[in-house]
ZASE-214565 format. One line per 10 residues: number of its first residue (from 0); their letters; for each residue z, x, y of C-alpha. Coordinates in nm, 2 decimals, always signed. Each point is the difference from the previous one (the first is absolute). Example, Ala and Ser with C-alpha at 12.3 -4.5 7.8 and 13.67 -1.06 7.14 Angstrom:
BEGIN
0> as> +0.78,+1.23,-0.45  -0.07,+0.14,+0.34
This chain:
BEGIN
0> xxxxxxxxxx> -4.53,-1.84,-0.39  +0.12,+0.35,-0.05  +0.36,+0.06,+0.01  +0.17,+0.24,+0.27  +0.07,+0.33,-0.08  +0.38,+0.06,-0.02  +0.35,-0.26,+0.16  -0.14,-0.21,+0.29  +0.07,+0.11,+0.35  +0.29,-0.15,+0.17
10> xxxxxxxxxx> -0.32,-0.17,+0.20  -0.18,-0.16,-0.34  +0.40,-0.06,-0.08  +0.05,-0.24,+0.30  -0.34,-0.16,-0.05  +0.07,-0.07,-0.34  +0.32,-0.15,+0.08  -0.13,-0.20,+0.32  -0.31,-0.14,-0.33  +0.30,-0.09,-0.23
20> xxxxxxxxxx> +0.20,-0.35,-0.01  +0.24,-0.04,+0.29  +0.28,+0.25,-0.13  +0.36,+0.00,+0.05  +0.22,+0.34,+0.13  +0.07,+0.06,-0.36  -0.37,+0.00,-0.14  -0.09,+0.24,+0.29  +0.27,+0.26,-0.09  -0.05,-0.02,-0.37
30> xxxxxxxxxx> -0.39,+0.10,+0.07  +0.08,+0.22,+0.29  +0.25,+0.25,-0.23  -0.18,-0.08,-0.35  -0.30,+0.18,+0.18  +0.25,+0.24,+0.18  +0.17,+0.15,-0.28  -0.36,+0.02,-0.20  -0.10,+0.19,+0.23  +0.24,+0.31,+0.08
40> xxxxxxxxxx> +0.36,+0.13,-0.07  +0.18,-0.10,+0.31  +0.31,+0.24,+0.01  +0.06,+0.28,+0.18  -0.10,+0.19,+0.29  -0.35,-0.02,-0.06  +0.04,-0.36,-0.08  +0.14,-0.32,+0.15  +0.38,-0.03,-0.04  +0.29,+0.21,-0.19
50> xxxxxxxxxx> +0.22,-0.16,-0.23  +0.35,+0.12,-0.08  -0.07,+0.14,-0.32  -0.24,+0.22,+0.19  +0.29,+0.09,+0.31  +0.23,+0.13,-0.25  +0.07,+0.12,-0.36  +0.34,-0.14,+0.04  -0.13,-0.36,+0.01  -0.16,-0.01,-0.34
60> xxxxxxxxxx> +0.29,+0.25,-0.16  +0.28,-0.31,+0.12  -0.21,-0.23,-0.11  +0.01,+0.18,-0.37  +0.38,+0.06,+0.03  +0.01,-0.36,+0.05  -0.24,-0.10,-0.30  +0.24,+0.26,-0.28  +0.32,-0.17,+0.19  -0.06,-0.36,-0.11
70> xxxxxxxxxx> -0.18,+0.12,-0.33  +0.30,+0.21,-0.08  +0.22,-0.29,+0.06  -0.16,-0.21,-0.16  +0.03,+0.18,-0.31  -0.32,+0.23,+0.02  -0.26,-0.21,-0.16  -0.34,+0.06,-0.08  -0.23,-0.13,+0.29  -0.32,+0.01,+0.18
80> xxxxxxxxxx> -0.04,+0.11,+0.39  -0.26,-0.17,+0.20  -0.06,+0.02,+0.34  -0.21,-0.29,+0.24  -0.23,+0.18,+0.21  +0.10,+0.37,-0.03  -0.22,+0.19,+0.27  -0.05,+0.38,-0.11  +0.28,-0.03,-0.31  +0.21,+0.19,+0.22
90> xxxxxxxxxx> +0.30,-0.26,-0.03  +0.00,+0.01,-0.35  -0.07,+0.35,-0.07  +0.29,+0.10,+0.23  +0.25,-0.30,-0.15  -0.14,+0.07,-0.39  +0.11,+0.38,+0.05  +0.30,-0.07,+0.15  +0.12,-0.27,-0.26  -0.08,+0.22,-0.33
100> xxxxxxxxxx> +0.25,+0.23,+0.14  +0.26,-0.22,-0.14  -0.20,-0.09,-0.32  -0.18,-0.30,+0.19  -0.34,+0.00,-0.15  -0.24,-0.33,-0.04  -0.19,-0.02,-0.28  -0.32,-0.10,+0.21  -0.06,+0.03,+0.40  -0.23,-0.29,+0.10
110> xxxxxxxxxx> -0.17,-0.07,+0.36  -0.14,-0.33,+0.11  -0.26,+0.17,+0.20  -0.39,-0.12,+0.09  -0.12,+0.26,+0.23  -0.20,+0.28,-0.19  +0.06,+0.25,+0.21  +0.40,+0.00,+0.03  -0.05,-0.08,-0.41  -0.18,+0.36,-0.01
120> xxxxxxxxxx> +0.28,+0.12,+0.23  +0.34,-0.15,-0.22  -0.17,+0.14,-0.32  +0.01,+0.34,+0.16  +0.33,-0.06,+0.01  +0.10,-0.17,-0.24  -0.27,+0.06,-0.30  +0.20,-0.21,-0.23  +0.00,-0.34,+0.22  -0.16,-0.29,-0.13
130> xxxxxxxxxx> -0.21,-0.19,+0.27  +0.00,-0.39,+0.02  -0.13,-0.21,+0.23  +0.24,-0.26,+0.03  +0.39,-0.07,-0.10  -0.08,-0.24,-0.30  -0.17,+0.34,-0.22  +0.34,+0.15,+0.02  +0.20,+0.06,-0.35  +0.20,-0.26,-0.09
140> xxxxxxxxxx> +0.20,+0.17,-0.33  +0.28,+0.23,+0.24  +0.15,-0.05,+0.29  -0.18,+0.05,+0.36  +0.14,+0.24,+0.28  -0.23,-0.13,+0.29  -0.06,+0.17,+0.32  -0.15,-0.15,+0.28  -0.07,+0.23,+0.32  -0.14,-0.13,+0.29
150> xxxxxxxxxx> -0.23,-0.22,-0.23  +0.07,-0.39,+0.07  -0.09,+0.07,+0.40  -0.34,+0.02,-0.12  -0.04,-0.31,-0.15  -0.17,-0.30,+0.17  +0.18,-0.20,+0.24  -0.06,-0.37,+0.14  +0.07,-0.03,+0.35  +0.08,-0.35,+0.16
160> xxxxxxxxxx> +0.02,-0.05,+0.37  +0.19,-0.32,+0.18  -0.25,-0.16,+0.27  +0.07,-0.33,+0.21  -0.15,-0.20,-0.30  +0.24,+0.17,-0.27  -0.02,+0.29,-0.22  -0.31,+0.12,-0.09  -0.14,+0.32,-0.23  -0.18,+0.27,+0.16
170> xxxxxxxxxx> -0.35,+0.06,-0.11  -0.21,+0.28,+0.06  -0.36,-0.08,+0.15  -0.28,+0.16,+0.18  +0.08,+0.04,+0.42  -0.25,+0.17,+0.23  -0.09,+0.22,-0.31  +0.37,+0.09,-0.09  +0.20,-0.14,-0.25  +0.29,-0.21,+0.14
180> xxxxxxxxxx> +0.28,-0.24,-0.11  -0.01,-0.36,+0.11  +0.18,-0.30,-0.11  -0.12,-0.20,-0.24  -0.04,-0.34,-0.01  +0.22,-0.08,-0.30  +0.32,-0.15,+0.03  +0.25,+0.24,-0.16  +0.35,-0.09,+0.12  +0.03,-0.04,-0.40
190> xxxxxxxxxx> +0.00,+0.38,-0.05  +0.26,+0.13,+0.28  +0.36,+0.06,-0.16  +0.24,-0.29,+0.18  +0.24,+0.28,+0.22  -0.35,+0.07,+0.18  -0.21,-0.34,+0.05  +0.15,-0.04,+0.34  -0.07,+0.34,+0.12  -0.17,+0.00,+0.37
200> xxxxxxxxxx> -0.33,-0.07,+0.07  -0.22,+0.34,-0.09  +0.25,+0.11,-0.27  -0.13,+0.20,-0.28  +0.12,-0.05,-0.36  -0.14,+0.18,-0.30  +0.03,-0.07,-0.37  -0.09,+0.28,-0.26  -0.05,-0.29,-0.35  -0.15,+0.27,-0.18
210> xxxxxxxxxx> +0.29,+0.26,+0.07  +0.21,-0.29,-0.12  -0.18,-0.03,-0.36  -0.05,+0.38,-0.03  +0.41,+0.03,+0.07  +0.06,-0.32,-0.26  -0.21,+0.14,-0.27  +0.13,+0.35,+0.00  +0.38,-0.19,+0.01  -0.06,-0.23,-0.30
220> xxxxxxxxxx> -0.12,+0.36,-0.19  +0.31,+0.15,+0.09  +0.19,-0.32,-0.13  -0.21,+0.03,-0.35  +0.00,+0.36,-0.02  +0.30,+0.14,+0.18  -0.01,+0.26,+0.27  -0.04,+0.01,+0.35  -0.23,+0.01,+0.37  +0.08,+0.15,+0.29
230> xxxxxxxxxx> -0.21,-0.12,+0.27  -0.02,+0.23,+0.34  -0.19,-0.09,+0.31  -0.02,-0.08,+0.33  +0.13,-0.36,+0.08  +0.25,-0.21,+0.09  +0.31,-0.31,-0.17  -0.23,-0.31,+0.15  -0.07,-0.26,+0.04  -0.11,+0.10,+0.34
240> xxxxxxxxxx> -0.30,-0.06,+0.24  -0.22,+0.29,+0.14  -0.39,+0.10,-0.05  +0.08,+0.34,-0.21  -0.36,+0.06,-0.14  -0.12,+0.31,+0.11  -0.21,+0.34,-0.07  -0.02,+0.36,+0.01  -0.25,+0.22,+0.02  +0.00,+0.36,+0.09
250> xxxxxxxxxx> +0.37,+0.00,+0.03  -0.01,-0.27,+0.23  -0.03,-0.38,+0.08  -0.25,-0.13,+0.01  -0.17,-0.39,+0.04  +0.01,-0.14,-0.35  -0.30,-0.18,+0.06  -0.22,+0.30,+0.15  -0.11,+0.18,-0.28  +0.04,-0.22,-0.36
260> xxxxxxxxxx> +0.04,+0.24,-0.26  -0.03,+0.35,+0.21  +0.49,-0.06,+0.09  +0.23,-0.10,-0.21  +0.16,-0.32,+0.00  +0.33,-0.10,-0.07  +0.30,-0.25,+0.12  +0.38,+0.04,+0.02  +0.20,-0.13,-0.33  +0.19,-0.30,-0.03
270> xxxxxxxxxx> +0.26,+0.12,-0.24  +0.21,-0.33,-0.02  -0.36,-0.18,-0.10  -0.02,+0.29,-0.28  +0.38,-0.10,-0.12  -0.14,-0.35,+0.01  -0.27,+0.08,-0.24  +0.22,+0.20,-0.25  +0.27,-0.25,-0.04  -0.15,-0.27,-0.25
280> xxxxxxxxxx> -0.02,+0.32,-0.23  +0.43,+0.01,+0.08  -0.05,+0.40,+0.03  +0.28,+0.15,+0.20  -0.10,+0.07,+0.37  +0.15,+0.25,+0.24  +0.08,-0.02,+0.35  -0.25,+0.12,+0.28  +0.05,+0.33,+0.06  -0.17,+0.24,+0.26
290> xxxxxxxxxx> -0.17,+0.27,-0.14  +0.25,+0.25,+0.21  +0.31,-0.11,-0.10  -0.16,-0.04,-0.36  -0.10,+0.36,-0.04  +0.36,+0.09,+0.20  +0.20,-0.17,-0.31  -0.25,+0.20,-0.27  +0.08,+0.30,+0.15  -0.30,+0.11,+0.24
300> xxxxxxxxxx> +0.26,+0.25,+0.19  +0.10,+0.19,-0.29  -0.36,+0.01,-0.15  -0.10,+0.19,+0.37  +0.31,+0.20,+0.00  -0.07,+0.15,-0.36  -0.42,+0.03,+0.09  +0.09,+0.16,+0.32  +0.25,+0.25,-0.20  -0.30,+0.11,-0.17
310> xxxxxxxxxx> -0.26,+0.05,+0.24  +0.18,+0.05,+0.29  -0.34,+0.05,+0.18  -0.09,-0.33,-0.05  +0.35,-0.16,+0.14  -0.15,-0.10,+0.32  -0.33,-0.20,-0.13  +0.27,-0.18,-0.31  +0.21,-0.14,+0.27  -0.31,-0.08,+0.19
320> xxxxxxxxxx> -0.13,-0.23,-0.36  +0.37,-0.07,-0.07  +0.03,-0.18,+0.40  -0.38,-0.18,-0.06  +0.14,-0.18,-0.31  +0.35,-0.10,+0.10  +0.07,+0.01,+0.36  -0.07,-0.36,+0.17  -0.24,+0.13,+0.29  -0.22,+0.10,-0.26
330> xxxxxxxxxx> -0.09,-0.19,-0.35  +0.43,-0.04,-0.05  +0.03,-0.38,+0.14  -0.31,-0.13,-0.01  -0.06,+0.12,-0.35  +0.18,-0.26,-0.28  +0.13,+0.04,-0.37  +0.07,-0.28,-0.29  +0.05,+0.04,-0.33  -0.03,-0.24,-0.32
340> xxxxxxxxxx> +0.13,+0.02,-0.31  +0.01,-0.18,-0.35  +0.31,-0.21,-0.09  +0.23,+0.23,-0.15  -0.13,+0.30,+0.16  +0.23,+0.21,+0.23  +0.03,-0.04,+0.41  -0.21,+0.21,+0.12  +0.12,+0.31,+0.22  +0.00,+0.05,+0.35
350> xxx> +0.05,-0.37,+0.11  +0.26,-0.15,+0.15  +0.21,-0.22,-0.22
């Protein structure tokens, strides 16, 4: 049998998917984006979606204003910058410039990246970087400063759903030739966290297990090696109940289970499940912080003031990125910020006590 000529279409996709074993939410998403970002770069306006890092050159340049803080006060060691799912390299070209104005320079830049084509696109860059494609091919000899942008709402989610005969996990089958979650047959009151199993009747609740061991693996590093993770996304302090799985395509919503593989999917973080995660590692955890009054306290205004100052022709579209990022009509609320760090490292700025 002769093998087709380039990715499947999202048609041979859902086919493919309907032929498999019955498949949970989480298996769907984890085919659907491995053949999504395999197959394109995403960002931009030609693309799919915009990421912050993309909005604004502020955004990455607080970011590395926050890496040479805690680095500085923690007695400017020698240490490794890695970054989980880094898009274009945007984030850490703009943070890695900003930080080695103050002497803050890693002795490697590693990127847990699988796509090819955002690999091609970091390395133009960021010609230095080291790819890897997972956390455990990280160095182990220096401390870590990890960044995590908008990378754990991609990762699979299981999505449970209470019906008259008790909680039950969505599965994704074959309906009237579209894909389709359903209830599965499986009991699975085991799996719901206890503040939620007597949510109502039709109640959504999602667990992300492999967010959970990502987040614990990359906490018991920092415990080993010292260092620290900032993790930014959109999400939420849970436990809490609500179907949050959705895509994007073209800039827009779209039905997650129209097109496999052709929209990106992702889900809303539960940061308290990440704290969770991290503390058998007993790293120091921040509070939640929104991403607005996060880049407020590192000093977002002054950064606009003093761009603004020097091209005052561009005053207009930086308040424009500036009011994207921070205010909470736009990516300000909705948008969340925590931060790790190894015993015996510094607090972390821009967080409330």
């Amino acid at each position: 049998m002769p093998l087709p000529d380039g990715p499947p279409t999202p048609e041979n996709l859902i086919r493919e998917l309907a032929a498999a074993r019955t498949m949970t939410v989480a298996d769907y998403m984890a085919r659907a984006n491995s053949q999504y970002y395999a197959t394109r770069d995403p960002l931009g306006a030609a693309g799919d979606f915009t990421t912050a890092p993309e909005i604004s050159q502020m955004f990455g340049e607080l970011i590395g204003l926050w890496i040479a803080d805690l680095w500085s006060r923690a007695g400017s060691p020698a240490f490794d910058y890695a970054e989980l799912g880094p898009g274009r390299g945007t984030l850490a070209a703009d943070a890695l410039r900003a930080a080695a104005r103050f002497g803050c320079v890693p002795r490697t830049i590693h990127l847990v990246e699988t796509s090819p084509m955002l690999r091609a696109a970091q390395l133009a860059r960021l010609p230095a970087a080291q790819h890897h494609d997972d956390i455990d091919a990280l160095p182990d000899d220096a401390p870590l400063l990890i960044v995590a942008n908008e990378f754990f709402d991609a990762l699979p989610i299981h999505q449970y759903v209470r019906t008259a005969a008790g909680w039950r996990e969505l599965m994704v089958e074959r309906r009237d030739g579209k894909l389709a979650p359903v209830p599965g047959d499986t009991p699975a009151d085991e799996a719901i966290p206890a503040a939620l199993a007597n949510a109502p009747e039709a109640s959504i609740v999602e667990t992300a297990p492999l967010s959970a061991a990502m987040m614990q693996r990359c906490a018991f590093r920092l415990a080993r090696q010292g260092g620290a993770m900032l993790a930014i996304d959109y999400g939420y302090a849970g436990p809490a109940a609500g179907d949050t799985l959705q895509a994007v395509k073209a800039h827009a919503f779209a039905d997650p289970f129209d097109t496999p593989g052709e929209a990106d999917l992702t889900a809303h973080v539960d940061f308290t499940a990440l704290a969770t995660a991290a503390q058998p590692a007993k790293v120091a955890v921040t509070h939640l912080a929104t991403q607005g009054e996060w880049l407020r306290r590192l000093g977002i205004d002054a950064r606009l003031q003093a761009l603004s100052a020097a091209a005052p022709d561009r005053a207009a579209d930086l308040k424009t990125q500036r009011d994207r990022l921070v205010e909470a009509d736009a990516m300000g609320s909705l948008f969340k910020v925590m931060a790790f760090a190894a015993p015996g490292w510094p607090q972390p700025a821009g967080f409330a006590a």
